[in-house]
N, C-alpha and C positions, 0 to 999 in steps of 0.2 A: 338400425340394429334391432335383432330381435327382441321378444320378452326374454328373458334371465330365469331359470330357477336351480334348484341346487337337490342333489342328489335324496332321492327319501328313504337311501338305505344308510346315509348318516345313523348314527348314533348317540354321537358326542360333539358338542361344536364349544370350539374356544375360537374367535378371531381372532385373528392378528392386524394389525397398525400398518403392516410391513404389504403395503399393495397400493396400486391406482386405485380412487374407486371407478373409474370408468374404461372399461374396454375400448380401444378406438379401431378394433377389427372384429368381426363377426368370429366365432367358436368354430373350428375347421382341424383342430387338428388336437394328436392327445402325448403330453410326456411323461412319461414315467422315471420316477427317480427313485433309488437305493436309500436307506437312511443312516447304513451304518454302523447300523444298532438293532438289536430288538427289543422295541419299544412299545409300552403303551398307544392308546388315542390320549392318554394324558397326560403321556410324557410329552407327545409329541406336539402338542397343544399347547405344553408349557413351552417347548422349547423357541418356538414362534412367535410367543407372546412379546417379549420385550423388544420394542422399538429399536432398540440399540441392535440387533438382529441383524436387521437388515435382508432378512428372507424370508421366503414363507411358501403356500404351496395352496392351491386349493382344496385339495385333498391329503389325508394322511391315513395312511392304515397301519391297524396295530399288531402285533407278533401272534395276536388270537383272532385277526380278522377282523376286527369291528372297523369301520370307518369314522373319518372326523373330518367336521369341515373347520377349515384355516379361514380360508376367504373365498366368498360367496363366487359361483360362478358369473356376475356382473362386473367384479371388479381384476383387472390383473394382479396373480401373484407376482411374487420375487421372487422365484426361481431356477431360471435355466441360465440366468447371465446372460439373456438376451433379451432386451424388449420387446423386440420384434415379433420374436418366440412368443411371449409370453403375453402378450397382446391376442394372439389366435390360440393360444393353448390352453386346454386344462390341464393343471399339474397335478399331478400326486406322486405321494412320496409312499413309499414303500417300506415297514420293516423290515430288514436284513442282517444279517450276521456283521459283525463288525469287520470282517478283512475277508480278502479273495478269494474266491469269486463273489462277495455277500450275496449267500443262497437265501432265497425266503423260502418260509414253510409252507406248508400246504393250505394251512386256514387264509394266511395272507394272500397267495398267490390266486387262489378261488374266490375271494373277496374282489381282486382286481380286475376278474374278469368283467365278474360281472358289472361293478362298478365303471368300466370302459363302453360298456354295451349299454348301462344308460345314460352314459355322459353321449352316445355317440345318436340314440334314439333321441333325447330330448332338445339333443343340439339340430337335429336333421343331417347327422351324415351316415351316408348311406350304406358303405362300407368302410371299413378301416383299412388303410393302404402302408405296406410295408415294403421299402425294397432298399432297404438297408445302404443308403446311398445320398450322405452331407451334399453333395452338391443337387437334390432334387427339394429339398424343403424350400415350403412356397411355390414349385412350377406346379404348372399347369398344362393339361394337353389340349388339344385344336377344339374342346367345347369349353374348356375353361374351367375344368375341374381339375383339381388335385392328384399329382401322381404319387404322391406318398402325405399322407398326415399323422404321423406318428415319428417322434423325434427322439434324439438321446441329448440329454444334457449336457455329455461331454463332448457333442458337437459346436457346443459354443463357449466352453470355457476346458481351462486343462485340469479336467476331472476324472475320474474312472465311472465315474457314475452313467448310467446303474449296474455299471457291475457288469461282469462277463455271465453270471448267472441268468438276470435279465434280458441284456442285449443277445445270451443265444437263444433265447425262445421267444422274441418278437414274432416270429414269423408262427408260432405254437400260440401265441396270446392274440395274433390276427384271427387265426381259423378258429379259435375256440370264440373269442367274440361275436365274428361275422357268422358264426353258428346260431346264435344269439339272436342276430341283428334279425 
């Protein structure tokens, strides 16, 4: 496994209890999830914190854009209702509106970005790959890379998450990252 480090456009860090400390897959791929809410870095920090939880996110951004780390990118969060998932994934979780489509605003949304472009630079991937398509997470093509590494959380449990807001500008948060990249 690689070295681990964690994002330096944090701003605010509460851990959470609620994770493996150890990855048992290398960083390959990135989920983005909806929160619900528009939230602090300290709400959302709070809201992680207690054990009893039971989730958590590597990342969280707040309704003014600031970022916060949950749990370190070394260890898996509790977030997508998959292990599997979340074994290769960096989570974060996103300020949003509380009901449909939960749209995020602008300071959030440009926080994300760029916070994906260096989750994806420090991780070494090289592009971010969308093709909007549950049954390609995890494949890989004839060299053995990744045909998609970018997930939706409601691909693995029955959630809405992140949102229709989100899920329609995956493919608008690829070209602006891999602009980036």
């Amino acid at each position: 496994m690689p070295e681990f480090s964690n994002s330096p456009l944090v701003s605010f860090t509460q851990l959470s209890p609620n994770c493996n400390k150890k990855r048992t897959h290398a960083i390959d791929t990135v989920t983005i999830h909806c929160t619900a809410g528009q939230r602090t870095v300290e709400q959302l920090g709070k809201t992680f914190a207690p054990a009893s939880r039971k989730a958590s996110c590597n990342y969280a951004i707040g309704s003014d854009g600031r970022v916060a780390l949950i749990v370190p990118e070394e260890s898996r969060s509790w977030c997508s209702s998959d292990a599997s998932n979340d074994h290769r994934a960096v989570t974060i979780e996103v300020s949003s509106d509380d009901k449909t489509p939960y749209a995020v605003n602008d300071a959030a949304y440009a926080s994300l970005i760029y916070l994906v472009a260096d989750i994806c630079r420090r991780n070494g991937i090289a592009k971010l790959l969308w093709r909007h398509d549950k049954s390609l997470v995890g494949k890989t093509d004839k060299d053995g890379k990744l045909v998609q590494n970018l997930t939706l959380h409601k691909w693995f449990a029955n959630k809405a998450c992140p949102g229709p807001f989100l899920e329609d500008r995956m493919f608008d948060i690829v070209a602006k990252v891999n602009a980036l990249l």
